[in-house]
Backbone of each chain as ProteinMPNN parsed JSONL, in Angstrom:
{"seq_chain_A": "XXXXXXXXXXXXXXXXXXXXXXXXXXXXXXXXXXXXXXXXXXXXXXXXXXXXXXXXXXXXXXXXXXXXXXXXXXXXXXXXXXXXXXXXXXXXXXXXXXXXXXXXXXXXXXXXXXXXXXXXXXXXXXXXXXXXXXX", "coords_chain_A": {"N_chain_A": [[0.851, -1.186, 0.0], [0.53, 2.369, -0.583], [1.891, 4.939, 0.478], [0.834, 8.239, 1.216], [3.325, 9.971, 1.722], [5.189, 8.248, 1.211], [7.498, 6.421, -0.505], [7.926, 3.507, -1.391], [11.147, 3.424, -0.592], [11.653, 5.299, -0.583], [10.952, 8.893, 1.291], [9.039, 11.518, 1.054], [9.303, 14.962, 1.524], [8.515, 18.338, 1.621], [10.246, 19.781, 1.312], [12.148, 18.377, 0.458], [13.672, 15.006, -0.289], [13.564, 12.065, 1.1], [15.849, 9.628, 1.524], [16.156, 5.827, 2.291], [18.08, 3.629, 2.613], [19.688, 0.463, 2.383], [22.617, -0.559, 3.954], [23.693, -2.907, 4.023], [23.583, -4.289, 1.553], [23.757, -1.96, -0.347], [27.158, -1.003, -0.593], [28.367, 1.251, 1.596], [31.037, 2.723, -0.096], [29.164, 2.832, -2.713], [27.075, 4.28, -2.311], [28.106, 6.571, -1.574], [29.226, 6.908, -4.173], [26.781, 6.869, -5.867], [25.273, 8.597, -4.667], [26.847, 11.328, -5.04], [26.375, 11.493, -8.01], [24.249, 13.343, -8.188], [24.738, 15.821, -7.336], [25.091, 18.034, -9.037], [22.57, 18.617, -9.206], [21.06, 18.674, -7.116], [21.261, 19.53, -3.416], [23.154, 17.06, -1.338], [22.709, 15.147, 1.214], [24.372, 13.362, 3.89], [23.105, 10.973, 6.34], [22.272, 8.935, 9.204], [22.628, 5.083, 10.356], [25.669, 3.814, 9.528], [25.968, 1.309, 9.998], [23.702, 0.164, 9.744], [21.212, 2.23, 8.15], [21.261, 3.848, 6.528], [20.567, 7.581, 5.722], [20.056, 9.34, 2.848], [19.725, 12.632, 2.105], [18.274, 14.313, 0.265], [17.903, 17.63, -1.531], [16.389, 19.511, -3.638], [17.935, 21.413, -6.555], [17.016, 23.25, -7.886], [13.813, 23.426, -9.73], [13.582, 20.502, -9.701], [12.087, 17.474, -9.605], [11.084, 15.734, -6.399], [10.444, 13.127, -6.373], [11.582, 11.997, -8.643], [14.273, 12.657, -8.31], [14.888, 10.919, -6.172], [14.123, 8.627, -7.101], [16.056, 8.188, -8.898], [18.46, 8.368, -7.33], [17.819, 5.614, -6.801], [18.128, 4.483, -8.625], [21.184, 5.015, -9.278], [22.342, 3.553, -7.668], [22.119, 0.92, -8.018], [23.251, 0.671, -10.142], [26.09, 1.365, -9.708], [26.598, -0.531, -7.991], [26.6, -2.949, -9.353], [28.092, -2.3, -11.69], [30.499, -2.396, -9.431], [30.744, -5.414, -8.61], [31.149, -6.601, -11.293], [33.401, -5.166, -11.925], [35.075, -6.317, -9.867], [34.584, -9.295, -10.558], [36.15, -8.817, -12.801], [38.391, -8.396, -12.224], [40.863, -9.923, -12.251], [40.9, -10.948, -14.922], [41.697, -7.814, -16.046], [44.023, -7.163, -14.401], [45.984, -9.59, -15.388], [46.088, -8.361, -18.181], [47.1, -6.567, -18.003], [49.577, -6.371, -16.448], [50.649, -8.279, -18.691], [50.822, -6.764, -20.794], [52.802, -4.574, -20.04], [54.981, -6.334, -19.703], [55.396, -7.315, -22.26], [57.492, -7.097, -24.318], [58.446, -4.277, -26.086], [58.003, -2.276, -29.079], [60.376, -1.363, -31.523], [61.256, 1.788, -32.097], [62.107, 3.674, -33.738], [62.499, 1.77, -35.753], [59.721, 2.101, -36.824], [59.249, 4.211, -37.388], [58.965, 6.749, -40.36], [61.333, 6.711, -42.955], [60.638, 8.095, -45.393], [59.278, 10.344, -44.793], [56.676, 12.755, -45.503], [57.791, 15.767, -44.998], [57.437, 19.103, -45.494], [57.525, 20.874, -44.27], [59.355, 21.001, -42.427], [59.002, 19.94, -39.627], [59.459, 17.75, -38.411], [61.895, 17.202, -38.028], [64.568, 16.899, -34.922], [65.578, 19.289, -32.577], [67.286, 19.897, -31.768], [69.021, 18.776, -34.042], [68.198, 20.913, -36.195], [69.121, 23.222, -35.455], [71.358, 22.859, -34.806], [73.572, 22.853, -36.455], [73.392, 25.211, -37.751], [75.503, 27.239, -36.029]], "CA_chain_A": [[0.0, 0.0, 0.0], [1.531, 3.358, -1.255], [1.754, 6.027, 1.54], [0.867, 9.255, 0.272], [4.572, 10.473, 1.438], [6.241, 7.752, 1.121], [6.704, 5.413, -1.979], [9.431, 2.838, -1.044], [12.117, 3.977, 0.435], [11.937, 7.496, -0.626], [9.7, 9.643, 2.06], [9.002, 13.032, 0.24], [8.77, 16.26, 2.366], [7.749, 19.686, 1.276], [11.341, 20.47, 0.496], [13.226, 17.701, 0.403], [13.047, 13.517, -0.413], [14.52, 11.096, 2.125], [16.169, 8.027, 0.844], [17.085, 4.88, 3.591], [19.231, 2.928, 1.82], [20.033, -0.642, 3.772], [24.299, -0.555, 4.095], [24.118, -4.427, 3.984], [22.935, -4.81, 0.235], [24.882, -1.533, -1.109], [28.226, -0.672, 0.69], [29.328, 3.146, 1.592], [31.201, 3.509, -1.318], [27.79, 2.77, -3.795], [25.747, 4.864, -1.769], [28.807, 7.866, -1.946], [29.202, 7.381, -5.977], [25.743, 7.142, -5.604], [24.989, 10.378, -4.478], [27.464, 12.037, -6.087], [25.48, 12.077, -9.336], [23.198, 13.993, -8.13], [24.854, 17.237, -6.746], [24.647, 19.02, -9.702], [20.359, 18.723, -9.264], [20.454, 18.85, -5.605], [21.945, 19.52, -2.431], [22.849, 15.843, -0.838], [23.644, 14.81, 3.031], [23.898, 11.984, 4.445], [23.183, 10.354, 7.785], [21.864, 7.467, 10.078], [23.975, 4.578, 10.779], [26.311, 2.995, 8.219], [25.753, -0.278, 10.326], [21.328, -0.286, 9.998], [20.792, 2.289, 7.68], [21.655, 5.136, 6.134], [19.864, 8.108, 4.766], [20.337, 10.492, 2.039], [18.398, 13.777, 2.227], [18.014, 15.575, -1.128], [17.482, 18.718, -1.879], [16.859, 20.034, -5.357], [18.445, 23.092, -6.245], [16.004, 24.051, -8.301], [12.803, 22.918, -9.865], [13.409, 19.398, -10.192], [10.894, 16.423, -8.843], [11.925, 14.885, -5.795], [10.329, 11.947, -6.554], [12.584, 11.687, -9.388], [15.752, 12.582, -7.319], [15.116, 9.75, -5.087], [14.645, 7.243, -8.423], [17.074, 8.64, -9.733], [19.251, 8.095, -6.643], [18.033, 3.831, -6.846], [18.745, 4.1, -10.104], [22.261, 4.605, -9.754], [22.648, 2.63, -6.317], [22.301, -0.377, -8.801], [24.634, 0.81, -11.535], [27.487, 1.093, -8.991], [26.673, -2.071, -7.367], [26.279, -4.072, -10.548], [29.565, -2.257, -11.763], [31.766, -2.942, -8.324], [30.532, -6.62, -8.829], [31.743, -6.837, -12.579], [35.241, -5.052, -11.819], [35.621, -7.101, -9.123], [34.861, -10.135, -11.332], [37.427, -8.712, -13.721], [40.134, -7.623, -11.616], [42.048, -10.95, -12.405], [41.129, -10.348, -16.342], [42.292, -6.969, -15.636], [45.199, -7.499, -13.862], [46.607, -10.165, -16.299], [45.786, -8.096, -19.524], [47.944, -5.237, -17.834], [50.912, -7.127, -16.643], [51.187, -8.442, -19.902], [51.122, -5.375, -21.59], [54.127, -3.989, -19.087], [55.912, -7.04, -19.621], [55.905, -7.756, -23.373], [58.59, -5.994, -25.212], [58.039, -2.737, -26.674], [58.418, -2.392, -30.385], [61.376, -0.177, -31.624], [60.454, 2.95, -31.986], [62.793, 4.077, -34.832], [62.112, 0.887, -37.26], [58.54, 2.248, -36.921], [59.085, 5.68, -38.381], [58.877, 6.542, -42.182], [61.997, 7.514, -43.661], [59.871, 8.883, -46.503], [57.97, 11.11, -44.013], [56.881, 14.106, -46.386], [57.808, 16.891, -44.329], [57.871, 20.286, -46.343], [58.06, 22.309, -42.989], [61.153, 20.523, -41.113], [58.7, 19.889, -38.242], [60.065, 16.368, -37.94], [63.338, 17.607, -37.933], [65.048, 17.601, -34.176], [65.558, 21.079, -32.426], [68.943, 19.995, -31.57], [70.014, 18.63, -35.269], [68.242, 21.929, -37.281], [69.446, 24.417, -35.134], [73.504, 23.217, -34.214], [74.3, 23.025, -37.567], [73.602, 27.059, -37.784], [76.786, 27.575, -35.1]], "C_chain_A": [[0.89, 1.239, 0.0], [1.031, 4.773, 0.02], [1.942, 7.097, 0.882], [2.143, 9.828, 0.181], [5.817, 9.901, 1.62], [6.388, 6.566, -0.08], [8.214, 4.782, -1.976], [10.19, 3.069, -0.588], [12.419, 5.276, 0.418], [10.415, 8.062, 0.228], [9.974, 10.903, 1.51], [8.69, 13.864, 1.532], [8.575, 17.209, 1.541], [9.004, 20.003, 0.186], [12.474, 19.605, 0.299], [13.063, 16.055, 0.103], [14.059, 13.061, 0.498], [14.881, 9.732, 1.775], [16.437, 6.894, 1.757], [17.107, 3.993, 2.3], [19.574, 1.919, 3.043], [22.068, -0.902, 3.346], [24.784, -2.017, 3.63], [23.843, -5.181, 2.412], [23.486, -3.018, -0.502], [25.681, -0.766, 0.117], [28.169, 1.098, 1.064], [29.804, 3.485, 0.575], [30.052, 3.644, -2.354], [27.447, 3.886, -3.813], [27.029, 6.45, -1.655], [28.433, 8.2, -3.143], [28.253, 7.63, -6.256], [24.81, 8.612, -5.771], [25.58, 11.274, -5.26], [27.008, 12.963, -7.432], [24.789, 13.046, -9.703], [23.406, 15.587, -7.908], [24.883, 18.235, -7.835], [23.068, 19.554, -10.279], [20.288, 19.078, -8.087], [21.888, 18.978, -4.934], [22.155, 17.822, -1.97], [23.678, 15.839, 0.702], [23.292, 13.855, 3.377], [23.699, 11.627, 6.119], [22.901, 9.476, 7.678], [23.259, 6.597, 10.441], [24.22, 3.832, 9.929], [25.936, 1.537, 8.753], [24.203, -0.702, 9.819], [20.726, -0.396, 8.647], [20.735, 4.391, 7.187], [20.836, 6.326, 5.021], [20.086, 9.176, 4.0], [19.071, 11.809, 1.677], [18.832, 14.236, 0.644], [17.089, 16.534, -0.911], [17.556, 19.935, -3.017], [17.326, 21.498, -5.235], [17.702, 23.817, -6.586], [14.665, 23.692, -8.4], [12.389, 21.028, -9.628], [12.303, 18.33, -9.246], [11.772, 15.742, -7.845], [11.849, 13.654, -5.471], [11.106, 11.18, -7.777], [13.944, 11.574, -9.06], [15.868, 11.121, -6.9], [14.654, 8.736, -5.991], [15.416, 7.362, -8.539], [18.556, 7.819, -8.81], [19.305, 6.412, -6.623], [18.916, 3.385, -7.906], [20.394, 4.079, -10.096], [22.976, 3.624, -8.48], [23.252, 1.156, -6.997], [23.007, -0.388, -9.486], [25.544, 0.93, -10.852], [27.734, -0.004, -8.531], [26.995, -3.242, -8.624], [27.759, -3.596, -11.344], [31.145, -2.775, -10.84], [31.276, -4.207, -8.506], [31.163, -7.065, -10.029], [33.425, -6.477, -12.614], [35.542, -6.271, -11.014], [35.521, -8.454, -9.829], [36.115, -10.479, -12.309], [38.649, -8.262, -13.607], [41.032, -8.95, -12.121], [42.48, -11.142, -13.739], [42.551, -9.304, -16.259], [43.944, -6.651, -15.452], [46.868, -7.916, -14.886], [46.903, -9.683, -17.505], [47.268, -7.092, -19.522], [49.35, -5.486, -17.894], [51.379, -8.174, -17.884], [51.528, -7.504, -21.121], [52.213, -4.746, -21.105], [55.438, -5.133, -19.481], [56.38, -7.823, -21.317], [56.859, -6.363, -24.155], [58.134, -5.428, -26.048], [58.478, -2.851, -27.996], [59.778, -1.257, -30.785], [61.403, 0.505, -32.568], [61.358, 3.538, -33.148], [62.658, 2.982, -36.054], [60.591, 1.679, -37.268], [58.417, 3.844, -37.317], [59.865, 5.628, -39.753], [59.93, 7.41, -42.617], [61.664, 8.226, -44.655], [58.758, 9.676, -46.083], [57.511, 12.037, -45.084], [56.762, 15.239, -45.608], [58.34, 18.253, -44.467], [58.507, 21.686, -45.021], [58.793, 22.202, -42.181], [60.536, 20.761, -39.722], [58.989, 18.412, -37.403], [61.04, 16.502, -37.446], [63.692, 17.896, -36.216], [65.363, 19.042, -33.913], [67.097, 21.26, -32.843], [69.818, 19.811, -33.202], [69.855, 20.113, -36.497], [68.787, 22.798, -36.521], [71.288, 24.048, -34.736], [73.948, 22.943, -35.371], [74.642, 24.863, -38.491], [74.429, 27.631, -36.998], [77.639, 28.014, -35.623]], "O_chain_A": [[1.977, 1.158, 0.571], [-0.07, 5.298, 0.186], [2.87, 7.231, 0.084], [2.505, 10.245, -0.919], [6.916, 10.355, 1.938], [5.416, 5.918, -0.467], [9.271, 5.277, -2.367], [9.881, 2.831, 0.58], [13.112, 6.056, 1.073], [9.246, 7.793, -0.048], [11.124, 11.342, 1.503], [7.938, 13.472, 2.425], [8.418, 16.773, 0.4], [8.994, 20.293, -1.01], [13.599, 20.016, 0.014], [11.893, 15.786, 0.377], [15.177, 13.555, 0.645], [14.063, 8.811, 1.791], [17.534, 7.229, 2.205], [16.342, 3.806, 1.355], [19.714, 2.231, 4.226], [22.446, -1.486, 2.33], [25.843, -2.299, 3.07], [23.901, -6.394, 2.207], [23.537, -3.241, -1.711], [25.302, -0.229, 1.157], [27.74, 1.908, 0.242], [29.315, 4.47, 0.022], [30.032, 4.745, -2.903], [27.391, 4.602, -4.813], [26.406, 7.512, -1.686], [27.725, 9.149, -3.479], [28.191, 8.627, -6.975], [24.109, 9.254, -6.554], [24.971, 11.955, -6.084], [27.101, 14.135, -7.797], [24.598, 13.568, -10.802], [22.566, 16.444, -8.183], [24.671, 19.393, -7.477], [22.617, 20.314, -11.135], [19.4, 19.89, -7.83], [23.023, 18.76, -5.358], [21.164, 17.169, -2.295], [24.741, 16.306, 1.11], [22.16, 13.378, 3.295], [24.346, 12.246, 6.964], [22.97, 8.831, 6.632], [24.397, 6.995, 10.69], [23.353, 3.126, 9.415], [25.624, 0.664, 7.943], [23.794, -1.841, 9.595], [19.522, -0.624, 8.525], [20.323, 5.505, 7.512], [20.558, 6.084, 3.847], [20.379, 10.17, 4.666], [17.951, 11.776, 1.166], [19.993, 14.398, 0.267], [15.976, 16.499, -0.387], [18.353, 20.851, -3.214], [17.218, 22.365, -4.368], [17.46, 24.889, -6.031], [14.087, 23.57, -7.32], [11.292, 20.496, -9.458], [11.853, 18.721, -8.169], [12.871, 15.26, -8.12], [12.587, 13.02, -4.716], [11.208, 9.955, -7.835], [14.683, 10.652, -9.403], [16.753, 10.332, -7.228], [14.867, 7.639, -5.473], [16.047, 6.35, -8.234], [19.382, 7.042, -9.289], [20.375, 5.819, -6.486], [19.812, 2.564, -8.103], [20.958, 3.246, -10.805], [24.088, 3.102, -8.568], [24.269, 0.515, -6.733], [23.632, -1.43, -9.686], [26.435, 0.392, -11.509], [28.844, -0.535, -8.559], [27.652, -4.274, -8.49], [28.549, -4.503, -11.605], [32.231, -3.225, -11.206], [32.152, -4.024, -9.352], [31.848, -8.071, -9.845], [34.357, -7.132, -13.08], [36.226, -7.178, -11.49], [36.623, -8.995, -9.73], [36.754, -11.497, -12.573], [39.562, -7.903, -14.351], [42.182, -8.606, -12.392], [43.637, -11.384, -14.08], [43.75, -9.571, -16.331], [44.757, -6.081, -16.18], [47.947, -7.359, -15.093], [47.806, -10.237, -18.131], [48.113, -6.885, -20.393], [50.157, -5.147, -18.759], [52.461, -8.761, -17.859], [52.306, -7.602, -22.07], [52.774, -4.177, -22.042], [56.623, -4.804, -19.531], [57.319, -8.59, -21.533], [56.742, -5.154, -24.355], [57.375, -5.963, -26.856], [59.446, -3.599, -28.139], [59.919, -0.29, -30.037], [61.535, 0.132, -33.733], [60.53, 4.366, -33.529], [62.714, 3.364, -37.223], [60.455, 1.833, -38.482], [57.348, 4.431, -37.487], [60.812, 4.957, -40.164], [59.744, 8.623, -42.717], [62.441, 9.144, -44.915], [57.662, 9.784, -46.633], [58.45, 12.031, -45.88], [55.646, 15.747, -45.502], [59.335, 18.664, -43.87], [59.269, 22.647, -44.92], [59.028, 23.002, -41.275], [61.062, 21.431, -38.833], [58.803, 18.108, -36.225], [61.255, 15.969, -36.357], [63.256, 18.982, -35.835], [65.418, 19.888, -34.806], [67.779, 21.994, -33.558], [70.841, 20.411, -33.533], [70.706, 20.449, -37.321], [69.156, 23.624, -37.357], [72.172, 24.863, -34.472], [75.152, 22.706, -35.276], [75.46, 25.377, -39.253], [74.28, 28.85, -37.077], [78.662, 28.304, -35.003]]}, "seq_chain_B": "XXXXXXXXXXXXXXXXXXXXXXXXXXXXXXXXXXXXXXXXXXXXXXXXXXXXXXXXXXXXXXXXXXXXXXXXXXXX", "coords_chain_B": {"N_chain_B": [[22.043, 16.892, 10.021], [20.895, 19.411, 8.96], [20.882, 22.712, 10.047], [19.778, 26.306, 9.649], [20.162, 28.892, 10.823], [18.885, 32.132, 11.008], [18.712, 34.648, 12.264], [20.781, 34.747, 13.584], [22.594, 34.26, 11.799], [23.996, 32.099, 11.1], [25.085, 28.549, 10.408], [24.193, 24.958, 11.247], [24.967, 22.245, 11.479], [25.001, 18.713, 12.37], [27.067, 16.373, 11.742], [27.362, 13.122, 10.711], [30.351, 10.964, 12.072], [31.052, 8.884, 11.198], [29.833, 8.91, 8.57], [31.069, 11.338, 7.381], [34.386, 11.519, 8.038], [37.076, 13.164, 9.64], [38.66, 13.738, 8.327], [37.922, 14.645, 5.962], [35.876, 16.654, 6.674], [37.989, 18.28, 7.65], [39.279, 19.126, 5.746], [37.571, 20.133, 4.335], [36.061, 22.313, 5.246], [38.734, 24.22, 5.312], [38.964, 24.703, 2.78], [36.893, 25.727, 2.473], [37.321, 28.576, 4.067], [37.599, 30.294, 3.178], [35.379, 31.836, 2.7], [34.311, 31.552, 4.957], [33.538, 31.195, 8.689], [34.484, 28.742, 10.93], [33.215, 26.543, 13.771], [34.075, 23.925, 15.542], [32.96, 21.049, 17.147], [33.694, 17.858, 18.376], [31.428, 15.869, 16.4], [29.782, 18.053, 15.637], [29.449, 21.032, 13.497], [29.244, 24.459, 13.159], [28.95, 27.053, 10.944], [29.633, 29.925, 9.821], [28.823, 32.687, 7.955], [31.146, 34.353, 6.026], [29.841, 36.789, 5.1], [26.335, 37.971, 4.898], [24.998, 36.62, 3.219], [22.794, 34.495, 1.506], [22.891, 32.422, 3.303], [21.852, 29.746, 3.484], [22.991, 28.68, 0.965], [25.123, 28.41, 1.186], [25.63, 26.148, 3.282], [24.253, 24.34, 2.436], [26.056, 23.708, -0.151], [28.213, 23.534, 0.909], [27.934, 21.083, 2.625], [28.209, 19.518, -0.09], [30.309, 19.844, -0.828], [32.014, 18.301, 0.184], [30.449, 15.959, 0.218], [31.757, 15.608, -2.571], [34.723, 15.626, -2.068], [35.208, 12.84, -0.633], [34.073, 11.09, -2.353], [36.465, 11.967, -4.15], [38.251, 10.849, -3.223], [39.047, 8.215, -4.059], [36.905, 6.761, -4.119], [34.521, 4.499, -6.324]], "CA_chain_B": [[21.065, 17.487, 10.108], [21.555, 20.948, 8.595], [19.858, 23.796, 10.791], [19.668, 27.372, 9.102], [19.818, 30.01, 11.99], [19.26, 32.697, 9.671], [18.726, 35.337, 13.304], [22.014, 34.761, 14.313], [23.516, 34.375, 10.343], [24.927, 30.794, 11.024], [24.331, 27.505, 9.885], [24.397, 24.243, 12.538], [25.602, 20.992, 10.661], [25.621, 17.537, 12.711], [27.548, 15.246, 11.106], [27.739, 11.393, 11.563], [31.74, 11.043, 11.819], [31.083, 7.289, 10.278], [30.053, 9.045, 7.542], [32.066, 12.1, 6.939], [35.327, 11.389, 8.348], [37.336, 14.274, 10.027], [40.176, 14.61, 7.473], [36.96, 15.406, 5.289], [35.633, 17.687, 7.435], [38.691, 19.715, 7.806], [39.785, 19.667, 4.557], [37.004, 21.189, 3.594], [36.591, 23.787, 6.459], [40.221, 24.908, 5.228], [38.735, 25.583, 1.395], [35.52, 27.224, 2.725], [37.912, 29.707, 4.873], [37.911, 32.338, 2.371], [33.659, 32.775, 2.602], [33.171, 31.28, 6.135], [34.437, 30.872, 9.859], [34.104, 27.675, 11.504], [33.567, 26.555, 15.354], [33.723, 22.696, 15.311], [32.818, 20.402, 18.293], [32.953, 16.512, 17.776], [30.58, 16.201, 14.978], [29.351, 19.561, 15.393], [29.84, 21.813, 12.986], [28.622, 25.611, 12.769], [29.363, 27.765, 9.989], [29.103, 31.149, 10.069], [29.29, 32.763, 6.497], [31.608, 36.243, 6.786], [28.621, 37.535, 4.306], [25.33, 37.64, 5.571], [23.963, 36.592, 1.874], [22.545, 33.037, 0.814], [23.979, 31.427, 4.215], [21.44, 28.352, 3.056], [23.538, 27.811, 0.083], [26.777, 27.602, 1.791], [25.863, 25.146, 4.681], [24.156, 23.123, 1.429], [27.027, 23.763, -0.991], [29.489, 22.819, 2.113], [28.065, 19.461, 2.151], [28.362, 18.873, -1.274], [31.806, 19.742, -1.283], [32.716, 17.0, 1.342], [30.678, 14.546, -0.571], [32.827, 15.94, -3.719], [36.111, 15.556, -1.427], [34.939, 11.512, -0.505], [34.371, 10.813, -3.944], [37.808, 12.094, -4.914], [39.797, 10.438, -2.388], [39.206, 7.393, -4.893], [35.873, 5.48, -4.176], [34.182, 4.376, -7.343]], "C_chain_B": [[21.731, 18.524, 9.94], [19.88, 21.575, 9.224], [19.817, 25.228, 10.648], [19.145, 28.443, 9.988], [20.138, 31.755, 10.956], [19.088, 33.989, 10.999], [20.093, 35.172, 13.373], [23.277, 34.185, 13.449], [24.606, 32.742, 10.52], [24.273, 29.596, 10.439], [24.909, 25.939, 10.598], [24.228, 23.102, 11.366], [26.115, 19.885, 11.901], [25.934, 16.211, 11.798], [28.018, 13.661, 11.861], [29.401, 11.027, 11.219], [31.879, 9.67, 11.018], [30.82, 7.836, 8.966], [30.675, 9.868, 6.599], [33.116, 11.805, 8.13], [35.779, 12.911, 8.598], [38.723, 14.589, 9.262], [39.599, 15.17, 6.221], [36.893, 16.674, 5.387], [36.566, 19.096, 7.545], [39.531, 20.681, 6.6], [39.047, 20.68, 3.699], [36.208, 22.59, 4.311], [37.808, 24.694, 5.746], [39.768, 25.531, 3.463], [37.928, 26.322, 1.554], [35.982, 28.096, 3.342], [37.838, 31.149, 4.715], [36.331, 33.255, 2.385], [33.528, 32.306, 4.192], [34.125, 30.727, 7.358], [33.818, 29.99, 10.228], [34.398, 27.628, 13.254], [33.225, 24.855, 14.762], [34.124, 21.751, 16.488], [33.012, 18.751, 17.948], [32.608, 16.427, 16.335], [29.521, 16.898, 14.884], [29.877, 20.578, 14.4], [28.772, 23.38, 13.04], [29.191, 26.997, 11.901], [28.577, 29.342, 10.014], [30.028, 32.16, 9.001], [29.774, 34.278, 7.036], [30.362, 37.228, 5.854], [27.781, 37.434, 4.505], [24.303, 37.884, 4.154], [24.282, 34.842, 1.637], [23.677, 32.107, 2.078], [22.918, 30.054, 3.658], [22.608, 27.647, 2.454], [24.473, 27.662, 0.427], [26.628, 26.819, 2.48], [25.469, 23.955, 3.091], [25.04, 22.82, 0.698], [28.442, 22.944, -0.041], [29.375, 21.35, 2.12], [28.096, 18.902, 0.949], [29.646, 19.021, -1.457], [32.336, 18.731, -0.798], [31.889, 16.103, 0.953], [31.485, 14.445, -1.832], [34.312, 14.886, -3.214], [36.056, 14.237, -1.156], [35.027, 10.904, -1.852], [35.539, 10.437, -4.583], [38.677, 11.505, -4.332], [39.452, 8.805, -2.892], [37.911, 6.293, -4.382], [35.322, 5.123, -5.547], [33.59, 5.448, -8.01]], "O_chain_B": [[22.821, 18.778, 10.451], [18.687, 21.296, 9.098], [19.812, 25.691, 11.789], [17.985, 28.853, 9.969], [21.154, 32.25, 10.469], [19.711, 34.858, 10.389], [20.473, 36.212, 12.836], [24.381, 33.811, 13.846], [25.729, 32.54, 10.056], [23.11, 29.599, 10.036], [26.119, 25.751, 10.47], [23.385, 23.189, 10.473], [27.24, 19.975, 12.393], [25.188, 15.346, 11.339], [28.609, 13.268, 12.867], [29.662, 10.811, 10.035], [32.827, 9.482, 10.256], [31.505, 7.345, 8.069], [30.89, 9.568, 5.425], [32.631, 11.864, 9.259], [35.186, 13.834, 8.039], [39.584, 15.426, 9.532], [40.231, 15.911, 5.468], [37.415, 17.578, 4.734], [36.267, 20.29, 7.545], [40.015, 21.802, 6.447], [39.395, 21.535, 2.885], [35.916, 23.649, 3.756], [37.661, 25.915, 5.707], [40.192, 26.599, 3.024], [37.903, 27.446, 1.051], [35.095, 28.941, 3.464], [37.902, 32.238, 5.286], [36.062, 34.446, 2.226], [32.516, 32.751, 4.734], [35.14, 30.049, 7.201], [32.599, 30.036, 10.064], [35.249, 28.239, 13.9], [32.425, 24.562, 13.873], [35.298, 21.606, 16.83], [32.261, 18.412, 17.033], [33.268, 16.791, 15.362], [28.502, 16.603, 14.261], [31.013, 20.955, 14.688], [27.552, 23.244, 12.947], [29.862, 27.858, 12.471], [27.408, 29.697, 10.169], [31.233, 32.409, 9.025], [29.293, 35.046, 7.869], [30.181, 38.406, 6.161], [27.69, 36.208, 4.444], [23.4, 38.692, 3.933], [25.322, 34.184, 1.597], [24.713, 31.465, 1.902], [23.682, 29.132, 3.371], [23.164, 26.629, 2.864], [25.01, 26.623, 0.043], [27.731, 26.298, 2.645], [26.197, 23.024, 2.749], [25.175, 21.601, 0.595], [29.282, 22.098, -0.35], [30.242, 20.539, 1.794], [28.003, 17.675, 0.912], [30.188, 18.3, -2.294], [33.244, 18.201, -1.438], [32.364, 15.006, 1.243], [31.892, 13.341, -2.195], [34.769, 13.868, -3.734], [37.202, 13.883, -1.431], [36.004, 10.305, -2.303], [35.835, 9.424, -5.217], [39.844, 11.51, -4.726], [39.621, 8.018, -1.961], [38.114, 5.08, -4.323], [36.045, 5.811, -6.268], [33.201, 5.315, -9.17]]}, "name": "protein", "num_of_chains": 2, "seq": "XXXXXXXXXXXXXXXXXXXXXXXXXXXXXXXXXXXXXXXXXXXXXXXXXXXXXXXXXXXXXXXXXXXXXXXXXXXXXXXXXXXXXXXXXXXXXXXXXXXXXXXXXXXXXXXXXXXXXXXXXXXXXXXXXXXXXXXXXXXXXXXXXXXXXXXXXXXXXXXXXXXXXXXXXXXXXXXXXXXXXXXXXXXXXXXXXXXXXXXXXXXXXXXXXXX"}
């Protein structure tokens, strides 16, 4: 049953929406990046207790709905969560892709430039080789 | 809880230290310096803007800077 000022976990006030967010199903950082999103629509602060249940006040800056804020705010609760779940899946990808990239030998860097550069304005040209031959 | 003492031009900020941390807190006390003097108890804060214009938006803008400043100190 839908409480006129409250509609899931967002309780609307006059001037502000109240979010409780449960800590144990998205962490502190979520519920930071979370918020984050939002500060260029709203004011955001947080309280309660990181152990229970933590709540994020919004407060639009301007016109905006604050029943949208506080979607808005689920909405990305889940896209951080569902992202820190996927890195963390792929940190060992990750990881491996990198230290192989650090550790395979580098190509050399002078076979790989075009002696037939066409360069009418001698911007290829070293500083040091066009200018110490004018001494 | 932000409390807007707009009689006595300040603005009363309790913060849960679990969730802003106090190297937050002071870091961003030390950038708001140049618009606003601080008295800070615990996780008391009261801000008291040296301009007695739009103190709302600084106690609101203040906490957005220190969720800014969390953010940046590398969470996702």
């Amino acid at each position: 049953m839908k409480d006129k000022n409250k509609i899931g976990n967002i309780e609307l006030h006059p001037d502000c929406a109240l979010v409780s967010i449960n800590p144990k199903i998205y962490g502190l950082d979520i519920i930071y990046a979370a918020a984050y999103t939002l500060l260029d629509q709203a004011y955001v602060f947080l309280d309660g207790d990181p152990k229970t249940e933590v709540q994020v006040h919004i407060r639009p800056k301007s016109s905006e709905n604050l029943e949208e804020l506080g979607n808005k705010l689920n909405d990305e609760l889940l896209n951080y969560a569902v992202y820190k779940s996927q890195s963390e899946k792929n940190s060992g990808i990750r990881q491996a892709i990198i230290q192989r990239a650090l550790l395979t030998n580098g190509f050399d860097i002078e076979d790989e430039m075009d002696d037939d550069l066409d360069d009418p304005e001698g911007i290829a040209i070293p500083w040091e080789e066009k200018y110490s031959s004018e001494r | 809880m932000i409390k807007i003492d707009k009689d006595k031009n300040q603005i009363n900020i309790s913060l849960n230290n679990h969730l802003y941390n106090d190297s937050i807190i002071n870091r961003a006390m030390k950038d708001f310096e140049s618009v606003c003097e601080f008295k800070k108890d615990n996780d008391h804060i009261i801000i008291i803007p040296k301009k007695q214009k739009d103190i709302e938006l600084i106690g609101y803008e203040f906490c957005n800077y220190m969720l800014g400043l969390i953010n940046n100190q590398g969470n996702l």
